[in-house]
C-alpha positions in Angstrom: 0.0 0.0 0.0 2.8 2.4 0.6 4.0 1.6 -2.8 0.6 2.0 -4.1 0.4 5.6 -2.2 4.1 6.6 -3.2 3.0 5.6 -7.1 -0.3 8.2 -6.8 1.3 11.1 -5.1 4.1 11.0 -8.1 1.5 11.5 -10.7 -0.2 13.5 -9.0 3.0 15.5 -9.0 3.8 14.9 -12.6 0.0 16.1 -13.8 0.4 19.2 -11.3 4.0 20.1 -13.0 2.4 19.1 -16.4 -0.6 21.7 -15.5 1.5 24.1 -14.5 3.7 24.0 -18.0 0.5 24.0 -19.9 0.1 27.5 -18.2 3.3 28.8 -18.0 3.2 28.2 -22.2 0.0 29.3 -22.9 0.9 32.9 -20.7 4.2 32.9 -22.7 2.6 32.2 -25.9 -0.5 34.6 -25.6 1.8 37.0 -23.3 4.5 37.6 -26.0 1.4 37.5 -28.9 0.1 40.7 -27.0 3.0 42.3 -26.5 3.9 41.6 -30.5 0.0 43.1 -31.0 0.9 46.2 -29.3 4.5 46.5 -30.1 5.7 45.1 -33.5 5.5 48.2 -35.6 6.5 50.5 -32.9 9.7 52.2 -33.7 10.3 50.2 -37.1 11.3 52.6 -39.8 11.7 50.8 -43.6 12.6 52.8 -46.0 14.0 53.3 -49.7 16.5 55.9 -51.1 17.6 55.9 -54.6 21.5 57.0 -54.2 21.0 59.6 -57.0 18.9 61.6 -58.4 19.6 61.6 -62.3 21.4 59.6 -64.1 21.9 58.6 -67.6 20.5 55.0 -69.4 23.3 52.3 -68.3 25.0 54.4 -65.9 25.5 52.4 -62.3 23.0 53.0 -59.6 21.9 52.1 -56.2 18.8 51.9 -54.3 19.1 51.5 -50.6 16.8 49.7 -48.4 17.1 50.5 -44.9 15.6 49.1 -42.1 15.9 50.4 -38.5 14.5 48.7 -35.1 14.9 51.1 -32.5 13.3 49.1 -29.6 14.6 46.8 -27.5 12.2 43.7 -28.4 13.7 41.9 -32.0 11.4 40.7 -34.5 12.4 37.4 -35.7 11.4 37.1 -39.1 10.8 40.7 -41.0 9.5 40.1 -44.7 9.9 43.6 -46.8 8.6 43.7 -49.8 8.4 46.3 -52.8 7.8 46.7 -56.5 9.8 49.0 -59.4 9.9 49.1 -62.6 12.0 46.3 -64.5 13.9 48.6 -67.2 15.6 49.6 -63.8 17.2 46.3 -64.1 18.5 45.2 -61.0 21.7 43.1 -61.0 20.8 41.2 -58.2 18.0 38.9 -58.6 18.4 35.9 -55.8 15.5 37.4 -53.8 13.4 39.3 -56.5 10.7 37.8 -59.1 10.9 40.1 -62.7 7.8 39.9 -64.8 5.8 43.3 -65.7 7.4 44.7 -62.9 10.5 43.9 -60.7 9.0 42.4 -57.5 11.8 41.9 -54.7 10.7 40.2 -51.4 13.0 39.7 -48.8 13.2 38.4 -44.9 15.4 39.8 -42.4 15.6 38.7 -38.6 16.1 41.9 -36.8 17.7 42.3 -33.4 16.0 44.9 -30.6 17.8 48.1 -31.4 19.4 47.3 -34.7 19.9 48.8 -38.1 19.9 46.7 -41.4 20.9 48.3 -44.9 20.9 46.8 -48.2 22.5 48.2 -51.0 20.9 47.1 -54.2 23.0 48.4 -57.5 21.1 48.6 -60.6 21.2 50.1 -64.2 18.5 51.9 -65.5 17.9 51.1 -69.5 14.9 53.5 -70.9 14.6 57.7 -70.2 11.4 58.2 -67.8 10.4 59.1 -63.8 10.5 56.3 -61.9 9.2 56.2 -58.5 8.5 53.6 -55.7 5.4 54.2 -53.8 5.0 51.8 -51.1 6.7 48.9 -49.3 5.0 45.8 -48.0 6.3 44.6 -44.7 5.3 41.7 -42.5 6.0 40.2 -39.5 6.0 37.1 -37.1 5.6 36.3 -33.6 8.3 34.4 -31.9 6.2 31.1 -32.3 5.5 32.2 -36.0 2.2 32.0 -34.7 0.5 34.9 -36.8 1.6 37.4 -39.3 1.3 40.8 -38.8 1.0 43.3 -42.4 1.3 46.8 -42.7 1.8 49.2 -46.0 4.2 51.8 -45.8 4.3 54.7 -47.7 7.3 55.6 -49.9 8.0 58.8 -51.9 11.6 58.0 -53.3 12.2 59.2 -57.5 14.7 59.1 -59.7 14.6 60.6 -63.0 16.7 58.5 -65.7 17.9 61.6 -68.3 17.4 60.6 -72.2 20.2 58.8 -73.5 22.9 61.2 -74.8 23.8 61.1 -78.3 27.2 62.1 -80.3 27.6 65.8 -81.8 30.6 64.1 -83.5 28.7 63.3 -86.8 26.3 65.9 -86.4 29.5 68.4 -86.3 31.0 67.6 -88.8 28.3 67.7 -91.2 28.1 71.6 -90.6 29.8 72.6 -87.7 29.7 76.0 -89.3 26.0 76.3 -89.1 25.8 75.1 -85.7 27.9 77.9 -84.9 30.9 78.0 -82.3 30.0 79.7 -78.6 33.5 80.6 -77.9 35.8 82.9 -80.0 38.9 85.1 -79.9 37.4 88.4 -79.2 39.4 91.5 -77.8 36.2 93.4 -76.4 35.8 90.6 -73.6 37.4 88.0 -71.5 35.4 85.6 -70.0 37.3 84.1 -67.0 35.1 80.6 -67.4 37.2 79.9 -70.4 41.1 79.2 -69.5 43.4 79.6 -72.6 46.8 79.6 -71.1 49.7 81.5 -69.3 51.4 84.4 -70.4 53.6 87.8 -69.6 52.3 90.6 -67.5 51.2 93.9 -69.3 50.6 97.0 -67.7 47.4 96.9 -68.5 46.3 93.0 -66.7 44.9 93.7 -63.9 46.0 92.1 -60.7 43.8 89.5 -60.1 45.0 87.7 -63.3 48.3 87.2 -62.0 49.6 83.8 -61.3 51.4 83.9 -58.6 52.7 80.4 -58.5 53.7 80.1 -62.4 55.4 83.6 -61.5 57.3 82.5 -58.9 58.6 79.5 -60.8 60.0 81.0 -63.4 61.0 84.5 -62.1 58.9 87.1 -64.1 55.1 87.7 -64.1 52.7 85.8 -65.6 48.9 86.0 -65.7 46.1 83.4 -66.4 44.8 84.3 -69.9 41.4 83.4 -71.2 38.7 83.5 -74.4 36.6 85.9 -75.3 33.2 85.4 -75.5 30.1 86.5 -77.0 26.4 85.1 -75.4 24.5 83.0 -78.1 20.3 83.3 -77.9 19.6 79.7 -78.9 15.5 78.0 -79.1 15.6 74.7 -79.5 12.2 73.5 -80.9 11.6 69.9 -80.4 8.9 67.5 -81.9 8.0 64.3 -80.4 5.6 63.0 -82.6 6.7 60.2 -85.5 5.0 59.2 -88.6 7.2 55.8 -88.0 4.7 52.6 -87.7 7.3 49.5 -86.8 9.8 51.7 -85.3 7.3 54.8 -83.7 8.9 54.5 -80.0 12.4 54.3 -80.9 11.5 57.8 -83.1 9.9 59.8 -80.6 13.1 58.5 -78.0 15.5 59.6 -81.0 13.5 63.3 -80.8 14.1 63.6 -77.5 17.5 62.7 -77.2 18.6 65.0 -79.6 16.7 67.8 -78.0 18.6 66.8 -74.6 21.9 66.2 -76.5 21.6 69.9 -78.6 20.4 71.7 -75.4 23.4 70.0 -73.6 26.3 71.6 -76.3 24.6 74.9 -76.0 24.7 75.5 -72.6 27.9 73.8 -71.8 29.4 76.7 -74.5 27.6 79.5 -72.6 24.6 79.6 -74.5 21.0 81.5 -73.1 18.8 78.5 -74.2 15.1 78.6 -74.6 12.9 75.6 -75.0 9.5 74.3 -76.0 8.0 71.0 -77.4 4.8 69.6 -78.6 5.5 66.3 -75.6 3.4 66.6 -72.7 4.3 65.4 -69.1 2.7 63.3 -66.7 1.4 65.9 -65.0 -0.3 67.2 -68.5 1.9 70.2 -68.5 3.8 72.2 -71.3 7.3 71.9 -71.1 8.4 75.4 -72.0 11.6 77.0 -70.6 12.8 80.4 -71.4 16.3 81.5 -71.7 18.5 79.1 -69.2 21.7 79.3 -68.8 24.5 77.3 -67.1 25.8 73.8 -66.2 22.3 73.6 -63.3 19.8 74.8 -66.5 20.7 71.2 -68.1 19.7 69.1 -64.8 16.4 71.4 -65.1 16.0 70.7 -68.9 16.8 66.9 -68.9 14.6 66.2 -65.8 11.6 68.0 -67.6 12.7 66.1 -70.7 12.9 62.7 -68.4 9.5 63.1 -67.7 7.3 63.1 -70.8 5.0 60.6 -71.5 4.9 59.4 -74.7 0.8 57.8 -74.7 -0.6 61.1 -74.6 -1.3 63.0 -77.1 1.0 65.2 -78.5 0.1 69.1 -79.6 1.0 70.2 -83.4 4.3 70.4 -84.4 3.7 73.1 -87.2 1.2 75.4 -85.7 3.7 75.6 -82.2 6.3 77.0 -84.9 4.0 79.7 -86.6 2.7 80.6 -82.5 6.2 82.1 -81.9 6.7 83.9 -85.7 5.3 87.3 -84.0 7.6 87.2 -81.2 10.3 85.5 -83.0 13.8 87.4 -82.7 16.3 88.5 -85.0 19.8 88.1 -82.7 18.3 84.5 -81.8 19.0 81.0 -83.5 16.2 78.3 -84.0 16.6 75.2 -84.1 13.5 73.0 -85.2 14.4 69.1 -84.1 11.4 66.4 -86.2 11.5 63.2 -87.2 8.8 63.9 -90.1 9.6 66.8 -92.2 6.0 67.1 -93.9 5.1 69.7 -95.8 3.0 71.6 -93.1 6.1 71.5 -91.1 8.5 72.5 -93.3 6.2 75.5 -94.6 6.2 76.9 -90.5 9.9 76.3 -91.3 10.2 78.3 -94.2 8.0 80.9 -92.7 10.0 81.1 -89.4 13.2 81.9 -91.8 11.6 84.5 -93.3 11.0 86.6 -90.0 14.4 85.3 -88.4 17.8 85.4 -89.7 19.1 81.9 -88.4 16.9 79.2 -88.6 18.3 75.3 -89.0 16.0 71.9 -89.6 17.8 68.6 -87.9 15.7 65.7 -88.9 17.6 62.7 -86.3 17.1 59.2 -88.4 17.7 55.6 -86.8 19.0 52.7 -89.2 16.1 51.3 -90.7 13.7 54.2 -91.1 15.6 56.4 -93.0 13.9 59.8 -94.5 14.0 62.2 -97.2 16.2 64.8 -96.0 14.5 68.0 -96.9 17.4 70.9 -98.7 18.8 73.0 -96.3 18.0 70.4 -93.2 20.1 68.3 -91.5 20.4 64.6 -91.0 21.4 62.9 -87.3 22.2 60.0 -88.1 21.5 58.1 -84.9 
């Protein structure tokens, strides 16, 4: 009977210390649930930062995903996920699924008080906006018990410039006609445009001395630089194409030679106005008047990056005969199309009439070659 007695009071014990882990769980289990229900999202920042702003198609980029737990409690499994567009082209794609999109989904256990960055390089291939407007995050208990989801907001852009194309050819068709922005002149010096070194004058003033290059070879020198005159240039660009199998690639050509011609201008010094028939997303006019400077061609290109190509597109010839009236006479036109029609080239013609320099580019791509109009030029592209 003792035996007997000594047998019941041991499971006894064993059901009472079996109870009492059955308890101890469930208030772990259900305590650390409510503390995860109250707690997960608090002080968890996730975030995207595209390293640049602009860039060029095929230039290296990064986007940055940065995740920050700044309370004490960790979250053992983090999923973050996002979308962007797939002519971004992301080099890696371990974690990422690219269909219409680029769709990148990722899990991350994150310690209590912890910071987490990826850096993601990609290489953007097509001109546009590109923006990323939200990130999916979820998380799990520490019994991976239930999921908790949230949607973040996101407000990170970058604007990939049109592609740059080569004055090279277009130059040496007529460089003449395009004109040169900097010139040997003796009524100004400009001191943005360094020529060389040589002997003092009387005259120099003595900011232009070089005190180094003086002291090295034991007489005075001053800097010496070009002379230049300011060029009035209004680049008139149309985005429209009478092109069937190759319409996108003629309305990207357009553009790209508006960005590449604006680009030489105002590198040389130019005041440059412009004004195209290519509407934004936003449904604005892209009309800029007289920029100059290296900042003016950030402004231009991220205007330029910007239009969108499915809407509809204002006429090419009437936007011409709009400025005739207040067309001047010191300032050179320069009409950029990919169809020179004959309602076109008459605005043309009647723009030369009123204005003493006006010049027709017509860019072409291999395969949809055009008959050059007389007096235009060709880009080959």
């Amino acid at each position: 009977s003792t035996l007997m007695r000594s047998s019941a009071a041991s499971d006894v014990y064993k059901r009472q210390t079996l109870l009492i882990a059955v308890f101890l769980a469930l208030v772990l289990f259900f305590g650390q649930r409510k503390l995860f229900d109250k707690n997960w999202k608090r002080k968890l920042h996730v975030s995207l930062a595209f390293g640049e702003q602009g860039v060029y198609p095929g230039e290296l980029c990064t986007l940055k995903q940065i995740i920050q737990n700044k309370k004490r409690m960790p979250l053992p499994a983090l999923q973050v996920k996002f979308q962007a567009d797939k002519s971004l082209q992301f080099q890696d794609e371990t974690e990422a699924v690219v269909t219409d999109h680029y769709y990148r989904s990722e899990v991350f256990m994150v310690g209590g008080r912890k910071q987490i960055t990826r850096t993601l390089p990609f290489r953007p291939q097509r001109r546009g906006k590109y923006s990323i407007g939200q990130i999916q995050i979820a998380a799990q208990d520490f019994f991976m018990s239930k999921k908790y989801v949230a949607v973040l907001p996101e407000n990170t852009m970058i604007y990939v410039y049109p592609r740059q194309l080569s004055m090279k050819q277009l130059l040496n068709h007529n460089k003449q006609v395009l004109g040169e922005i900097v010139e040997r002149r003796s009524y100004q010096e400009d001191p943005f445009y360094f020529r060389g070194i040589r002997p003092y004058q009387p005259y120099d003033p003595m900011k232009h001395i070089n005190w180094k290059a003086s002291a090295k070879y034991g007489e005075l020198l001053v800097n010496s630089f070009e002379s230049t005159y300011s060029r009035d240039v209004c680049l008139l660009s149309d985005v429209e194409t009478d092109s069937v199998f190759y319409r996108q690639e003629m309305q990207e050509a357009a553009i790209s030679a508006a960005s590449t011609l604006a680009d030489y201008y105002l590198r040389k010094g130019a005041r440059v106005s412009f004004r195209t028939n290519g509407r934004e997303d936003t449904d604005e006019e892209i009309v800029l008047e007289q920029c100059q400077g290296i900042a003016a061609i950030t402004a231009l290109n991220r205007r330029l990056a910007g239009i969108d190509l499915a809407k509809d597109s204002a006429d090419f010839a009437r936007m011409i005969r709009q400025i005739i009236p207040n067309c001047r006479q010191s300032r050179q036109y320069v009409c950029i199309t990919t169809r020179p029609v004959r309602d076109i080239l008459e605005a043309v013609t009647l723009l030369q009439s009123k204005a003493a320099e006006v010049l027709l580019i017509v860019p072409q791509i291999a395969g949809e070659e055009v008959q050059i109009p007389a007096g235009a030029l060709a880009w080959n592209i």
